[in-house]
C-alpha positions as MATLAB code, in Angstrom:
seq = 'XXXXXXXXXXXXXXXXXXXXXXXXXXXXXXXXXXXXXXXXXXXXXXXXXXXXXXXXXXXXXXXXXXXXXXXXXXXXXXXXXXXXXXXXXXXXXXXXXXXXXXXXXXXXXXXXXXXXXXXXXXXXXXXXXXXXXXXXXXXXXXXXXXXXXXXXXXXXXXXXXXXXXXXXXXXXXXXXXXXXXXXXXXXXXXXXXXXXXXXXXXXXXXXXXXXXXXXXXXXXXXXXXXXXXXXXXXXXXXXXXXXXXXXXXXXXXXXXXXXXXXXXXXXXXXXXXXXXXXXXXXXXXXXXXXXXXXXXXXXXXXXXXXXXXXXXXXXXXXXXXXXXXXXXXXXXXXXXXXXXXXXXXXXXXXXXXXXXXXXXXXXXXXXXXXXXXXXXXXXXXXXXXXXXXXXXXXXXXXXXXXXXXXXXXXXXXXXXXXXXXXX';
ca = [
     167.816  153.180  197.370;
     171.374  151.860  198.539;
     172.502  155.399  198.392;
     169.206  156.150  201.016;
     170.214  153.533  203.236;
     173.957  154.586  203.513;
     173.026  157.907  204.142;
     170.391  156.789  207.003;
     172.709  154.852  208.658;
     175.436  157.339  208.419;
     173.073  159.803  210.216;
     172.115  156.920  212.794;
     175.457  156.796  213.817;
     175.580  160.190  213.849;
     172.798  161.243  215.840;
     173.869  158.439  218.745;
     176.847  160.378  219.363;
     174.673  163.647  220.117;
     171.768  162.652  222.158;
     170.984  165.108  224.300;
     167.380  166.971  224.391;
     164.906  169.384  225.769;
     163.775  169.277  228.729;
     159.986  171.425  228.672;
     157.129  169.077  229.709;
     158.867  167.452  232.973;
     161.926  165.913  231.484;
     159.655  165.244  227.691;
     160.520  167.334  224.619;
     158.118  169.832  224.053;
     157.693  168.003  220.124;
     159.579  166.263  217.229;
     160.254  167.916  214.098;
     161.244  171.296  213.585;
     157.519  171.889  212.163;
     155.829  170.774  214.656;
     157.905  172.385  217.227;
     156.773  175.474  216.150;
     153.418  174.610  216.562;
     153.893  173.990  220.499;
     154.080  170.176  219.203;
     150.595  170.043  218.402;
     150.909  167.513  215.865;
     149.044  164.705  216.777;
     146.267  165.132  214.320;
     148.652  167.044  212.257;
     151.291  165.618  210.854;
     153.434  167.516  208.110;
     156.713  165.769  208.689;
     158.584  162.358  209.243;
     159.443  163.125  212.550;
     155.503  163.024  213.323;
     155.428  158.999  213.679;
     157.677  159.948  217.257;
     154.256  161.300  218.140;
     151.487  158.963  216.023;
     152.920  155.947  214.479;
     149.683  156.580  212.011;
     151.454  159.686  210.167;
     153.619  157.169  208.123;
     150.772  156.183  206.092;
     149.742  159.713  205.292;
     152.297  161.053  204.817;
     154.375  161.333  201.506;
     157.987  159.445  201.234;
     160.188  162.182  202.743;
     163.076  162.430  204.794;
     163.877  165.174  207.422;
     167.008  166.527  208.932;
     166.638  168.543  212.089;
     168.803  170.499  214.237;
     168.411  173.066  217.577;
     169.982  175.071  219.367;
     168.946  174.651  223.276;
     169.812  177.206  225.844;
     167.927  176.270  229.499;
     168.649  178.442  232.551;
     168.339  176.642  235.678;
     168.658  178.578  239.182;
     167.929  176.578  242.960;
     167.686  178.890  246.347;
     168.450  177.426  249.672;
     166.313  179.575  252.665;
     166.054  179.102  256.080;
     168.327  176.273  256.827;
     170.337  175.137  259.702;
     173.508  174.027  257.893;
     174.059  177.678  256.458;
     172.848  180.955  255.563;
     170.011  181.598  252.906;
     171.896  181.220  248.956;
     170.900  181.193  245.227;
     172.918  179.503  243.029;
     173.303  178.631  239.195;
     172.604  175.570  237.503;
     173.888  177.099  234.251;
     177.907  176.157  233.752;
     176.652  174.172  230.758;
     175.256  176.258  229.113;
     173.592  175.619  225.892;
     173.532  172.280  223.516;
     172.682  171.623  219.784;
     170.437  168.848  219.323;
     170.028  166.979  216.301;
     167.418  164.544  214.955;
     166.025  163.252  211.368;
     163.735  160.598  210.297;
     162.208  158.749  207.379;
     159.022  157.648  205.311;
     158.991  155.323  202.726;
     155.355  153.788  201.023;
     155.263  149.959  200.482;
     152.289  150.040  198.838;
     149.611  151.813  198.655;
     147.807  150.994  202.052;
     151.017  150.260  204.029;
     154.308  152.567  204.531;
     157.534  151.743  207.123;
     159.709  155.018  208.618;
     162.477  155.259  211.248;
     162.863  158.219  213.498;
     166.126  158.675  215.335;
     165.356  161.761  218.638;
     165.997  162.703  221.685;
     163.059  161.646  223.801;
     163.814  163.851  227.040;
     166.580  164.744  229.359;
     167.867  166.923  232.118;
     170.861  168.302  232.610;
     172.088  170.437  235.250;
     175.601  172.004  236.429;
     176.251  173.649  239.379;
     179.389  175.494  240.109;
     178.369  176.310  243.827;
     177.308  172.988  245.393;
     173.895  173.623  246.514;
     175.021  170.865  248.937;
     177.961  171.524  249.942;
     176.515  172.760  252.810;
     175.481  169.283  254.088;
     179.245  167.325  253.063;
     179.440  167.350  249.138;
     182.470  168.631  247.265;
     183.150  169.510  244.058;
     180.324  170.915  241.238;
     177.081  169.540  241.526;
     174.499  168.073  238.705;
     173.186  165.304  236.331;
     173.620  164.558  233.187;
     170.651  162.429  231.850;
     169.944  161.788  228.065;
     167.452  159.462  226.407;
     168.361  158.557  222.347;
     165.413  156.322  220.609;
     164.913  155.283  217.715;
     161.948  153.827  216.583;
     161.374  151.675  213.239;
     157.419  152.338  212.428;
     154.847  150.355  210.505;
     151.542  152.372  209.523;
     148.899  150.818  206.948;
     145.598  151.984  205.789;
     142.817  150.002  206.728;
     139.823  151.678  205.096;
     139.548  155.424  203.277;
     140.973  158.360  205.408;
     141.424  155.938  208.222;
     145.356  154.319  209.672;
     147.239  153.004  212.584;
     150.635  152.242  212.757;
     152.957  150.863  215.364;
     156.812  151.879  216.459;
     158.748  149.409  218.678;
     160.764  152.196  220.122;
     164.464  151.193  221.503;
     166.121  153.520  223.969;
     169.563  154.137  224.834;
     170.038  155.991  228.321;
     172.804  158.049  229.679;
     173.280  158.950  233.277;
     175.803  160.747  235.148;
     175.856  162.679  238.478;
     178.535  164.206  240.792;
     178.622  166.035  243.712;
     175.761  164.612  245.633;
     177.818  162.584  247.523;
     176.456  164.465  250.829;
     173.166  161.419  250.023;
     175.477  158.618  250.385;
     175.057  158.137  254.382;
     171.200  157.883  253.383;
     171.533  154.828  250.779;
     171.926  151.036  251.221;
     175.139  151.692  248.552;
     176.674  154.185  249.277;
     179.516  154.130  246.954;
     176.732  153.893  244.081;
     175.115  156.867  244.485;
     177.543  160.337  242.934;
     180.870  160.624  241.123;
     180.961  157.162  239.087;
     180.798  158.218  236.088;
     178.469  157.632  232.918;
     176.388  155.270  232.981;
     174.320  153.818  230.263;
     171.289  151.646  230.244;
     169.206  149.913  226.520;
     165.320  149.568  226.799;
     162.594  149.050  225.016;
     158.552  149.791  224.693;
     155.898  150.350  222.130;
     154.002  153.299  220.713;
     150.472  152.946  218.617;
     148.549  155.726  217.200;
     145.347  155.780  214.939;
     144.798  158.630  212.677;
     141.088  159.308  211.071;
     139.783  162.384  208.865;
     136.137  161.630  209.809;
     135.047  165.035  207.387;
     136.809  166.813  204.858;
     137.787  169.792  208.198;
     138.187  167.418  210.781;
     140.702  164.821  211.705;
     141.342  163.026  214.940;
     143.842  161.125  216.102;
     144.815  159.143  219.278;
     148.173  157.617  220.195;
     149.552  155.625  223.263;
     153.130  155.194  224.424;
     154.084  152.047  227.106;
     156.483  152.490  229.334;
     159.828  151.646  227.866;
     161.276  148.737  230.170;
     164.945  149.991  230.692;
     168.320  148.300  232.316;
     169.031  149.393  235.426;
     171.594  151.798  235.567;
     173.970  149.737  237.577;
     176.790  152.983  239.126;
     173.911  154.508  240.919;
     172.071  151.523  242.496;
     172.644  153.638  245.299;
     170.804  156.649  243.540;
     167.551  155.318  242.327;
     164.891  153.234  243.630;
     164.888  149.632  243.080;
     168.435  149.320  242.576;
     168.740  151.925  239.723;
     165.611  151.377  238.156;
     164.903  153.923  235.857;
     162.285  153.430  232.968;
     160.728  155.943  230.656;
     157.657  156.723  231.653;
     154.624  155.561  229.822;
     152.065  158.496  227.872;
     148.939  158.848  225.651;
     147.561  161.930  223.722;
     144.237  162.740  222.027;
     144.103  165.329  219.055;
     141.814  167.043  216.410;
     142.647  168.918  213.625;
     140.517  171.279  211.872;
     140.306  173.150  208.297;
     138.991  176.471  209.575;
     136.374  178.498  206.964;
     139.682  181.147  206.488;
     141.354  179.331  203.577;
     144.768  178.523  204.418;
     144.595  178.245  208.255;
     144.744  175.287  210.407;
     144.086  174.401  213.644;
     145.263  171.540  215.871;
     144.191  170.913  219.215;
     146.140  167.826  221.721;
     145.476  166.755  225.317;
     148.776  164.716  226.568;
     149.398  162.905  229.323;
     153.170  161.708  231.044;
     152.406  159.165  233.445;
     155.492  159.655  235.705;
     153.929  157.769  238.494;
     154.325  154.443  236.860;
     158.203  155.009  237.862;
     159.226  154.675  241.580;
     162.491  156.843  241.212;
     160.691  159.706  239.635;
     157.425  159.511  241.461;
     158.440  158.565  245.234;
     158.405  160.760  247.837;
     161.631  162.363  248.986;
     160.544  162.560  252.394;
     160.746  158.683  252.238;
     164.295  159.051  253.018;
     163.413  160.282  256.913;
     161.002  157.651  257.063;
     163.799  155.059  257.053;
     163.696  153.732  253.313;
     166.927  154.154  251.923;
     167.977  155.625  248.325;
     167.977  152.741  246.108;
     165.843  150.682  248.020;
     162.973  148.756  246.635;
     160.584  151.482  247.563;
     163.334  154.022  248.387;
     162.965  157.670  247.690;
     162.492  159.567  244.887;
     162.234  162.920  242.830;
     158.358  163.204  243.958;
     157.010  163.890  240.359;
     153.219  163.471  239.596;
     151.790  162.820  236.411;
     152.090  166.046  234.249;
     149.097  166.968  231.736;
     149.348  168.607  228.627;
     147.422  171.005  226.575;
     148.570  172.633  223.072;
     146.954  174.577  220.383;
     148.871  175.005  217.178;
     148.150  177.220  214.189;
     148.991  176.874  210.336;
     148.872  178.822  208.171;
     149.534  179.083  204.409;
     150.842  182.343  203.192;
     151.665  180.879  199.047;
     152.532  177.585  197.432;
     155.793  178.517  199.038;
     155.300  179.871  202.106;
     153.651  178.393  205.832;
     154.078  180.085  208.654;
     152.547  178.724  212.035;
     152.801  179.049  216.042;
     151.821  177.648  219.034;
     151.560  177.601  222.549;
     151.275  174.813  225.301;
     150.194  174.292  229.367;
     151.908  171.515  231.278;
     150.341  171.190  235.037;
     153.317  171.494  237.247;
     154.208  167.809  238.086;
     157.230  169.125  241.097;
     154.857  169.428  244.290;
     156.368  172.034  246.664;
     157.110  169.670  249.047;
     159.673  167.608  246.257;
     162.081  170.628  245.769;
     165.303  169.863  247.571;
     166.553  166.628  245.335;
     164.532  168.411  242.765;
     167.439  171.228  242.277;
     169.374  168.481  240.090;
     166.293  168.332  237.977;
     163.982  171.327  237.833;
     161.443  170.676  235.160;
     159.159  173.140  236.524;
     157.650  174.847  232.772;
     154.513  175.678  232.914;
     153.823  178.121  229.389;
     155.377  177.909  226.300;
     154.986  179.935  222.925;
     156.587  179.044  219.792;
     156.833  180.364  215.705;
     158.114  179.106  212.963;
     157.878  178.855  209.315;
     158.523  176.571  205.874;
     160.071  177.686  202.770;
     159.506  175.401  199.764;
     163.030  176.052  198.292;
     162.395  173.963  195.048;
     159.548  171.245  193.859;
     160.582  168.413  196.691;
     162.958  170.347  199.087;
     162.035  172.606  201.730;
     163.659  174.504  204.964;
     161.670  175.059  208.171;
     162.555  176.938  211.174;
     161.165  177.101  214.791;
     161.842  179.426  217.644;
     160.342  178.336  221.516;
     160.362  180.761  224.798;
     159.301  178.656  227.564;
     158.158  181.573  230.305;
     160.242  181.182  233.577;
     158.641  179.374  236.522;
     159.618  179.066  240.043;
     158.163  176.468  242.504;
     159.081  177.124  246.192;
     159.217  174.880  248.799;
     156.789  174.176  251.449;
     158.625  171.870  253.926;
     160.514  170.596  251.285;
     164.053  170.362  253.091;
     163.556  167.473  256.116;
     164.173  169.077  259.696;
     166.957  167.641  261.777;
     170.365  166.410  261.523;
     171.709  163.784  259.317;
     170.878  160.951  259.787;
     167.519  161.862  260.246;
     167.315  165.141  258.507;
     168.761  168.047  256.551;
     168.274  171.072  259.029;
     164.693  172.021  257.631;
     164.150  175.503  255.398;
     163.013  175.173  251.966;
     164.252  174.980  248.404;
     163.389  177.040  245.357;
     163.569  175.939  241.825;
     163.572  177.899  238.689;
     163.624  177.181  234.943;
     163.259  178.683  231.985;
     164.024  177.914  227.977;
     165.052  179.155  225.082;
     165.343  176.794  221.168;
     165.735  177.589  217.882;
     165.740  175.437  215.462;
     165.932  174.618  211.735;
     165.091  171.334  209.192;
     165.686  170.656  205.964;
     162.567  168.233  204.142;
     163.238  165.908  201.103;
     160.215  164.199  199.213;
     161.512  161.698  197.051;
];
């Protein structure tokens, strides 16, 4: 057991110093755990790994003692188009001089007793990063490349116990360590109460905190259903872009909740999980306000200054499992997310374009010996543009950007792979 602890808190340390993550539903990972990944994340009611109490705290309790070490490989390609403006002609430009990013992850399950069982999952919640060698507003007064850098690391210590037969809830207080940097956006900084807070500063970090609790019930021997909620995680503020964000760089993660059922199909071997999941980005000024709150005299950074315009973004996955041998599962997935970017929120919305929509995964396990297995995971998350409908204020600063519209574009590609340990 000392051996297990110095190895957890060797990957802890670890996996702190390479936080980044997907970005597929809004700014939200798509799932956690390389099985569940490819099963669209579908894994509400379904939990086959560790990393399933980052989705229902209730898994720890079902699950056997195991630990999981995950890895991907992320690859995002970002484009932004600039029509019909009065500060220059119409351009397309690349978000992509980052280009791709390994992203690592593990956690932990470990029975107290028979009704009650503890884990810790270390993951990358969400993120966005973006990197623009063409200023997309350089037209307007910015130098230099243009982009954010946003990562969210948590790490969440989980409780679970077993209340009556085939029934659990568990609870994660989940701890969140945020990183934030931007640059070239300085062209904003006539529009902001602080101006000198608002691009080029540097990283910033901000610690938070929040709660997840899940219930988990097998109500007949094919059907289980499951339920889990996520507050929002209270965050710092992050203090070198006051300027930046609403509320003097406020910036919590937003709060979520998910329903699932999972269900033993009459085809032996197969599995099917259903979820519904809801972000609720609204609860956060400097993701939800309006842009256009900037031309009606609220300044970036403001108490209820402008934002990124996101509404709340809806979820719905179907995963399939299926089990080939004793040795063998293969599964896949796919998942909708209703487009939270209106058409109207596209211009500030080039440093962040979560705009997926579809997503189709695969994957498979291979039970390499009695408690050890590999899994791998492969998501293509189709591209999808959103253009802009008035989404670039008319005028001239300080009232307005010259009017037109911008386009955003994203699409994903992930691979992955896990190694599983029951002990």
């Amino acid at each position: 057991m000392r051996r297990l602890s110095a190895l957890l808190a060797g990957l802890s340390l670890t996996l702190a110093a390479a936080a980044p993550a997907e970005a597929t539903e809004g700014y939200f990972e798509h799932g956690y755990g390389t099985q569940a990944k490819g099963m669209a994340g579908a894994n509400l009611a379904y939990p086959t790994d560790s990393l399933a109490i980052a989705t229902n705290p209730a898994s720890a309790v079902v699950l056997e003692d195991r630990l999981d070490i995950d890895a991907d490989y992320f690859i995002p390609f970002r484009h932004a188009s600039i029509t019909g403006n009065a500060f220059g002609g119409d351009q397309t430009y690349s978000g992509n001089n980052s280009k791709a990013f390994v992203i690592p992850e593990f956690g932990v399950i470990h029975h107290l007793s028979e009704t009650w069982a503890a884990g810790f999952a270390v993951y990358g919640n969400g993120g966005m990063d973006t990197a623009y060698a063409t200023n997309p507003y350089g037209r307007f007064g910015a130098t230099g490349k243009a982009g954010v850098d946003l990562q969210q690391l948590f790490l969440s210590p989980t409780l679970a116990y077993r209340f009556a037969r085939n029934q659990s809830i568990g609870l994660s207080v989940n701890v969140v360590d945020q990183l934030f940097k931007a640059q070239g956006i300085g062209a904003f900084g006539g529009f902001s109460g602080s101006p000198q807070s608002v691009s080029d500063t540097g990283r910033d970090s901000a610690f938070g905190a929040g709660v997840r609790v899940g219930w988990q019930g097998r109500l007949v021997p094919w059907l289980t259903l499951a339920a889990a909620w996520q507050s929002k995680t209270y965050s710092e503020k992050f203090d070198k872009y006051k300027g930046l964000f609403a509320q003097a760089g406020a910036f919590d993660v937003p709060a979520t909740w998910g329903v699932g059922a999972a269900i033993k199909t009459p085809l032996p071997g197969l599995d099917v999980s259903l979820e519904v999941r809801q972000i609720l980005y609204s609860g956060v000024p400097s993701i939800a306000n309006s842009f256009q709150r900037l031309v009606a005299g609220q300044p970036l950074g403001g108490g209820d200054g402008p934002g990124f315009g996101w509404k709340d973004a809806t979820i719905e996955k179907i995963g399939l499992n299926y089990r080939l041998s004793p040795d063998w599962q293969v599964r896949a997935g796919y998942a909708h997310t209703a487009q939270p970017i209106p058409a109207g929120q596209t211009f500030l919305n080039i440093l962040a374009p979560g705009v997926i929509e579809h997503e189709v995964t695969a994957g498979a396990t291979w039970q390499m010996a009695p408690h050890q297995e590999i899994s791998v995971y492969a998501l293509y998350a189709l591209p999808n543009t959103v253009h802009g409908a008035g989404s670039i204020p008319g005028g001239f600063p300080p009232a307005g950007f010259g009017g037109g519209n911008a386009a955003i574009t994203l699409s994903e590609l992930s691979v992955g792979v896990g190694y599983g340990w029951r002990f």
